[in-house]
C-alpha positions in Angstrom: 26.1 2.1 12.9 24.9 -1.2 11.9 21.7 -2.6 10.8 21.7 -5.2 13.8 21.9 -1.7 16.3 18.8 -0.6 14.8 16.0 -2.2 15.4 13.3 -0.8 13.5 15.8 -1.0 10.8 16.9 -4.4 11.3 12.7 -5.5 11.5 12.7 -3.8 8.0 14.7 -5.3 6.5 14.4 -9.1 8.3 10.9 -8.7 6.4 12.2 -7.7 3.0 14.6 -10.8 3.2 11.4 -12.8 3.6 9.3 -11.0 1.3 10.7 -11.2 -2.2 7.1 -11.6 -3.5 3.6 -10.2 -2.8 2.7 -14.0 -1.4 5.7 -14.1 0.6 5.0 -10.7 1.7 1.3 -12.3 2.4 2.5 -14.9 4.3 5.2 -13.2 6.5 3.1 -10.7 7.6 0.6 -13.1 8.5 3.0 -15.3 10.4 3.9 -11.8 12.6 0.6 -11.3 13.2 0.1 -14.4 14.2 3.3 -14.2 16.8 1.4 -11.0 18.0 -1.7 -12.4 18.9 -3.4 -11.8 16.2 -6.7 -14.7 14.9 -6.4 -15.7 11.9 -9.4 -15.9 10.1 -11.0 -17.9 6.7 -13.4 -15.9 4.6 -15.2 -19.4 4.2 -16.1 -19.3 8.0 -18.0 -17.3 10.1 -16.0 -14.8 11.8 -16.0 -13.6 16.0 -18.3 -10.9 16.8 -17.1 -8.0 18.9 -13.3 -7.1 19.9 -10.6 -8.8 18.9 -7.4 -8.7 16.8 -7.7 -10.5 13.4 -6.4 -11.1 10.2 -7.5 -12.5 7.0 -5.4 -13.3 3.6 -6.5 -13.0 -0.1 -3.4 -14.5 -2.2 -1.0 -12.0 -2.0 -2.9 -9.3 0.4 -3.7 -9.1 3.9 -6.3 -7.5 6.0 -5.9 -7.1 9.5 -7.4 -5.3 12.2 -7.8 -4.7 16.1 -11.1 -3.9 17.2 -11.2 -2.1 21.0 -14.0 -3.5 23.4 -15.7 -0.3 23.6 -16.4 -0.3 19.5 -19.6 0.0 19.1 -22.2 -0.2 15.4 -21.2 3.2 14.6 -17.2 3.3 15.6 -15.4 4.8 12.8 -12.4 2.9 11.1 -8.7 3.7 10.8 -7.1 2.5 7.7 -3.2 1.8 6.8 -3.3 1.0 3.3 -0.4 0.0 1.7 0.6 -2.6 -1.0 2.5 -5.9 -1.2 3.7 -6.2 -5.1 6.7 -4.1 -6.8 7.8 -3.9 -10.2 9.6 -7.1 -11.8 8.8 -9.8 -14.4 7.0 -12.5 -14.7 7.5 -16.0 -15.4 5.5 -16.9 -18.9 3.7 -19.8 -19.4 5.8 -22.9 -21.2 8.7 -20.8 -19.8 11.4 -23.2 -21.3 13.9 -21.1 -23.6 17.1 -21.0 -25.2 19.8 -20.3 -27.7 23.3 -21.1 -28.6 23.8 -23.2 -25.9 22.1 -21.4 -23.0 19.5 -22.2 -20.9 16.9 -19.6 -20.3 13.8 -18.7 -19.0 11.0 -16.9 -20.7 9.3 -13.8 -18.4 6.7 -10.8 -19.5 8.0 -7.0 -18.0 5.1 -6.8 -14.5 4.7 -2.9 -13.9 6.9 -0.3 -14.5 10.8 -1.6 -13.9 13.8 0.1 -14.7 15.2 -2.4 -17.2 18.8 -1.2 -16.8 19.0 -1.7 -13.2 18.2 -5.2 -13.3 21.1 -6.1 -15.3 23.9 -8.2 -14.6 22.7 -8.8 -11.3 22.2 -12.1 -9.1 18.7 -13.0 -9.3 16.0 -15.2 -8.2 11.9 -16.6 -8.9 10.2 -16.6 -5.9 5.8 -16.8 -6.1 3.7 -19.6 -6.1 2.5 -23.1 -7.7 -1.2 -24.3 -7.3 -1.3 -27.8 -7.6 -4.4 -29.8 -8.8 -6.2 -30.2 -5.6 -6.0 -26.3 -5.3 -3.4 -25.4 -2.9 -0.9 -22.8 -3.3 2.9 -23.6 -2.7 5.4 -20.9 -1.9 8.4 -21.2 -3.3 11.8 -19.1 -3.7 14.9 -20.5 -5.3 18.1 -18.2 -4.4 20.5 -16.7 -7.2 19.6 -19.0 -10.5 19.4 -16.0 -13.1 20.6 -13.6 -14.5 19.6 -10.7 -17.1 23.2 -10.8 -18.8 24.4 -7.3 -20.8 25.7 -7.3 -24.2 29.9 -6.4 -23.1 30.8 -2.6 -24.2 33.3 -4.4 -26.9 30.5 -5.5 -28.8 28.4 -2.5 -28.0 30.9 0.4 -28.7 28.3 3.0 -28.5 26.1 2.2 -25.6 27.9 4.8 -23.2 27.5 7.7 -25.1 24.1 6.9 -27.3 22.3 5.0 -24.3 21.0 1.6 -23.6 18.3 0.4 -25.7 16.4 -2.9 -24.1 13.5 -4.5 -26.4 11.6 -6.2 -23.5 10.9 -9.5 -25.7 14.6 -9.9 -27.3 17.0 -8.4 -24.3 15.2 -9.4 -21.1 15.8 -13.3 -21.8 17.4 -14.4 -18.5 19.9 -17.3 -18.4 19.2 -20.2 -16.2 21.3 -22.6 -17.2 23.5 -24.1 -19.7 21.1 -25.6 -22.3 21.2 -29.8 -21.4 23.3 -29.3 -18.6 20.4 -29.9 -15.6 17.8 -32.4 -17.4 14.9 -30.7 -16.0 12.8 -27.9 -17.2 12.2 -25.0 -15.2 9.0 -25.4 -13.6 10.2 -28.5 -12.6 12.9 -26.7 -10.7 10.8 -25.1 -8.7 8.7 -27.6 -8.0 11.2 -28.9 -7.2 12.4 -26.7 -4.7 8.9 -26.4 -3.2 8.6 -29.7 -2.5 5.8 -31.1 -4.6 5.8 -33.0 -7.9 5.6 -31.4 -11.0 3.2 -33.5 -12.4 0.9 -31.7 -9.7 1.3 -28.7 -10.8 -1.4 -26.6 -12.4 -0.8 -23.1 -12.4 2.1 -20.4 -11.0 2.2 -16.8 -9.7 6.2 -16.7 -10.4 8.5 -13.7 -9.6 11.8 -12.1 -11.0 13.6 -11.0 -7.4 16.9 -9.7 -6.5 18.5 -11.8 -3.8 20.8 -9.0 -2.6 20.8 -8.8 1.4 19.7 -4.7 2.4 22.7 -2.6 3.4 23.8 0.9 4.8 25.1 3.3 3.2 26.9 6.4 3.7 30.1 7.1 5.5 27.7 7.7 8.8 25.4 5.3 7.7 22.2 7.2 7.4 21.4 6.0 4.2 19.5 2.5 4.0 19.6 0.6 0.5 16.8 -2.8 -0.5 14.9 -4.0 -2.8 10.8 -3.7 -3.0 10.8 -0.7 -0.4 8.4 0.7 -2.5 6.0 -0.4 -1.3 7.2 -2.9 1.6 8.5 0.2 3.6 4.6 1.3 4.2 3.9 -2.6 4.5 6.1 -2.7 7.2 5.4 0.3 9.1 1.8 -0.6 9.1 2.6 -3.6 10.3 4.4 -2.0 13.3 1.8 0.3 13.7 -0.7 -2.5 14.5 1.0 -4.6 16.2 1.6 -1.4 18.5 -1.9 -0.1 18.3 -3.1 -3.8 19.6 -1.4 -2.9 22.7 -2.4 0.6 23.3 -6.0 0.8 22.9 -8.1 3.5 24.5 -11.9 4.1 25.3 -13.9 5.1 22.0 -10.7 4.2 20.3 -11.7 3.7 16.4 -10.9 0.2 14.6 -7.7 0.1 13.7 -7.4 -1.5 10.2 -3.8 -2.7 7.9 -4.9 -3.4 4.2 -2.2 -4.2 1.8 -3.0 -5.1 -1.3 -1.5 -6.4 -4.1 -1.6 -5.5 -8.1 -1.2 -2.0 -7.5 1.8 -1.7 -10.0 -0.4 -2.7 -12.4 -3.3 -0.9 -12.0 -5.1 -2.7 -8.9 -7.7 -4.2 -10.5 -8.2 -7.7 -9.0 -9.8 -9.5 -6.3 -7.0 -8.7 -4.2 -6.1 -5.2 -5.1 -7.4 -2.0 -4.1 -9.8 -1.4 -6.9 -11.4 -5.6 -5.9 -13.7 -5.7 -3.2 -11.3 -7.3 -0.7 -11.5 -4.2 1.7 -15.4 -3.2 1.6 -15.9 -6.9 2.3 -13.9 -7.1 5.7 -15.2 -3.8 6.7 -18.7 -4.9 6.0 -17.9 -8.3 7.8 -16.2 -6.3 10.6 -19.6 -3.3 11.3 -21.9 -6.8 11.0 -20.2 -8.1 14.0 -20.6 -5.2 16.0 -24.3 -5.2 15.2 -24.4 -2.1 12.5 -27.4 -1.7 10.1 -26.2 0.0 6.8 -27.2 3.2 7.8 -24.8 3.1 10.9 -22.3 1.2 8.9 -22.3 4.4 6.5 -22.3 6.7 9.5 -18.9 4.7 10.6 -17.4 5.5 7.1 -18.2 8.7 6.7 -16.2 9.4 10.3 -13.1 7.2 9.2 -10.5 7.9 7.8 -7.4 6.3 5.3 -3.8 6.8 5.1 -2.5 5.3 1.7 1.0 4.7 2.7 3.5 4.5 -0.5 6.8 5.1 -1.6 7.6 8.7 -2.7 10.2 11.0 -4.4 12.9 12.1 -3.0 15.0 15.0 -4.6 17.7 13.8 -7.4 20.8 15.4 -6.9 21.5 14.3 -10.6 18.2 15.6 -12.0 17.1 18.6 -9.8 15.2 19.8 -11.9 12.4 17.1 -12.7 11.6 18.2 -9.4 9.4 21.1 -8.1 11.7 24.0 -7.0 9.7 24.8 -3.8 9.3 21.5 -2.6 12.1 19.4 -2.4 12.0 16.4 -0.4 15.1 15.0 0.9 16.0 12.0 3.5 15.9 11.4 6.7 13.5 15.1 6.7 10.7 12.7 7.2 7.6 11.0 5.1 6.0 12.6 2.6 2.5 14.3 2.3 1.8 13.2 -0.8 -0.5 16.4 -2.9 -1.9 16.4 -6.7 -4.3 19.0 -7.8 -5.7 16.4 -9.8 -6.4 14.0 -7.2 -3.8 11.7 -8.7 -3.0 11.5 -4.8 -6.3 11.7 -2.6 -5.4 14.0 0.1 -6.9 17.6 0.8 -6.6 20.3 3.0 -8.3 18.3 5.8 -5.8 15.3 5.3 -3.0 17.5 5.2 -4.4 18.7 9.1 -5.0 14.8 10.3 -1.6 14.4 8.7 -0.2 17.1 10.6 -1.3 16.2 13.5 -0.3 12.1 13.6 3.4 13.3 12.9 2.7 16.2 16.0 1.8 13.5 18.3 4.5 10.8 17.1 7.0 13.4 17.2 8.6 13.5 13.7 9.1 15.6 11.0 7.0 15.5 7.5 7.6 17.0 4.4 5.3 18.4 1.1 5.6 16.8 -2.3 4.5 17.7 -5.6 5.2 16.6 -8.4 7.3 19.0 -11.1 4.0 21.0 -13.4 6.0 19.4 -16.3 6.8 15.7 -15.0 3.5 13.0 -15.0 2.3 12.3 -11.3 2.1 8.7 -11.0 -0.6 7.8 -8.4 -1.8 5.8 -5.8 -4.4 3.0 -4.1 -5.7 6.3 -2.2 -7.8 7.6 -4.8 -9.1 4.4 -5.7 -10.2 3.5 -1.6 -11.5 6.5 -1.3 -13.7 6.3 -4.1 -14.9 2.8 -3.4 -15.5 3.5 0.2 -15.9 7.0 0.3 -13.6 7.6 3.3 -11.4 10.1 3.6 -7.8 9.5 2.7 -4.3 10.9 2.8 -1.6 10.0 0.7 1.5 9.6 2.2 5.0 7.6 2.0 8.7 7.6 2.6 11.0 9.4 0.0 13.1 7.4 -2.3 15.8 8.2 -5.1 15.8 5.0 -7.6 12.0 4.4 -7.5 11.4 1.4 -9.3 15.1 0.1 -9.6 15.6 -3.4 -8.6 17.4 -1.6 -5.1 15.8 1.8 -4.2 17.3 4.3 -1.5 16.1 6.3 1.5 17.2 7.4 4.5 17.2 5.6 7.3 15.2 7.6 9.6 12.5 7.8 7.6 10.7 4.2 7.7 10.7 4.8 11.7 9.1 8.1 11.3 6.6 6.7 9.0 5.9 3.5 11.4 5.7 6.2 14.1 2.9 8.7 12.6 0.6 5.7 11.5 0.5 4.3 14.7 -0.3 8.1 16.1 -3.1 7.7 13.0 -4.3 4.5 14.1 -4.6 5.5 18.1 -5.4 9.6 17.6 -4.8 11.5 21.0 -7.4 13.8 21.4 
């Protein structure tokens, strides 16, 4: 099988290629909501009243939503959360570096990466300038850099003692042979984004891998990118929209996409899921259909959220960071994500709504839980559903790699995810 004989597959990763930032991400998803019908809107201006698909961006996160004709003050909401932003670096500010003869570029560690996977690898920047009247340029270079390892002949040891990368010293990339282009590095990319650099006033700038996704396995069934965690959910969200736009039903609830960005740093930002970004386009949204607070609150308290993000799939290498009952493993289907200490929001309830989305799509789910001895990371679920105070279920495709610069699943699963959030968005009842 090919990637071109799968189309689901083939959508995925068409939107990674475009999205090697959370702005790109922004922007691309925007631009297939738009080819779907989908308004755009401005939170500057007064926005339509009544049904209607819509979306609205905040930097690097989007909001969109299809509201039926029969939503009334009181319809409850649907949410897809997911999240735009992966683990990388970050261009510094006076980036220019070098020594002993090589041009380089100075970036600060953004999240959690695996240092050792970005190595040797053919890298990009892709993010954003703001020039001075305000306006944000997206730009992406292509292959310019490149974290370079210290060769084993000079590092005798690190096979058998490990790999030890100080963040300030080691992650240096080279851009360049010092003297050899004439122009500093923001230049360069304002360069390639078309606008002078005198203009420019701030950047958002990204560390990316340029590598195209691929198949793997002898059969295929194994699908390989970078930033699936979290544009996997991103994307099936997106399907799951797009589809529930066309599939509407009487007393159908509003069916909502909210990715946000920042989460792999703790959220907290206008545009991440701590910010108020959400609250204010559901408040905007109950408004137009008429609700007081009382019957906005009513809405709430009947909706619900699916935080859709990347999950862990067994290691073969490692089985026993995992926990020995549940053992998640690819192409079995997404996750139900569970933490008795609500690192992951859902419950006994969600684990039932959950049930019963993947009932109605017609795939397979799977438990996880994290290892009593291993750290559960978390999620933007807990943090929704204590802002809003809607109900929410953690869920999310399995991956070995989390975190690497190119993660792993199986290629089933983003189609089964893309499936049961549409059945979420669109419940049959």
């Amino acid at each position: 099988m090919t990637l071109e004989q799968d189309p689901h597959l083939a959508s995925l990763a068409a939107f990674i290629r475009a999205s090697p930032s959370s702005y790109h991400a922004a922007a691309e998803a925007a631009r297939r909501l738009g080819a779907a019908g989908f308004q755009g809107l401005s939170e500057l201006d007064e926005w339509p009243a009544g049904p209607g698909r819509y979306f609205v961006v905040r930097d690097g996160a989007v909001v969109a939503w299809v509201t039926p004709a029969s939503a009334s003050a009181t319809t409850p909401f649907r949410i897809v959360g997911a999240h735009t932003d992966s683990p990388s670096f970050k261009l510094k500010p006076n980036p220019d570096a070098g020594a002993s003869g090589w041009q380089q570029a100075g970036v600060e560690v953004y999240g959690g990466p695996l240092f050792n996977s970005w190595l040797d690898r053919d890298l990009e920047f892709a993010g954003r300038l703001v020039t001075r009247d305000g306006v944000s340029h997206l730009v992406r270079t292509g292959p310019v850099l490149r974290f370079p390892q210290l060769a084993v002949h000079l590092d005798r040891g690190v096979n058998g003692e490990g790999l030890k990368l100080d963040p300030q010293r080691h992650l240096l990339p080279v851009v360049g042979v010092d003297g050899d282009s004439g122009r500093d590095v923001l230049a360069a990319l304002a360069d390639r984004a078309g606008v002078d650099a005198g203009d420019v006033r701030g950047h958002d700038v990204f560390v990316a891998d340029t590598a195209a996704p691929a198949l793997l396995g002898f059969d295929g069934e194994l699908f390989a990118a970078s930033r699936m965690d979290n544009l996997t959910s991103v994307h099936a969200g997106l399907e799951a929209l797009i589809l529930a736009g066309d599939d509407a039903v009487e007393g159908a609830p509003v069916a909502v996409l909210a990715a946000f960005d920042h989460e792999e740093v703790g959220s907290t930002s206008t545009s991440g899921a701590s910010g108020p970004f959400l609250a204010d386009v559901l408040t905007r949204i109950s408004a137009g259909l008429g609700a007081s607070e009382t019957e906005r609150l009513r809405a709430f308290a009947a909706s619900w959220c699916l935080s859709s993000d990347a999950g862990h799939a067994v290691h073969p290498n490692y089985p026993e960071r995992h926990d020995p009952q549940n053992r998640p493993l690819p192409n079995r289907g997404p996750l139900l994500k569970l933490n008795a200490n609500q690192r992951y929001a859902s419950d006994g309830p969600g684990a039932a709504e959950w049930a019963r989305s993947c009932e109605q799509a017609g795939v397979p789910w799977q438990p996880f839980v994290s290892n009593n001895g291993v750290p559960c990371g978390s999620t933007i679920g807990p943090l929704t559903a204590t802002r809003l105070g809607i109900r929410t279920i953690d869920v999310g495709v399995p991956l070995l790699s989390m975190h690497s610069v190119r993660e792993l699943c199986g290629v089933d699963d983003p189609r089964s995810l893309a499936g049961a959030a549409r059945a979420f968005l669109r419940p049959v009842t």
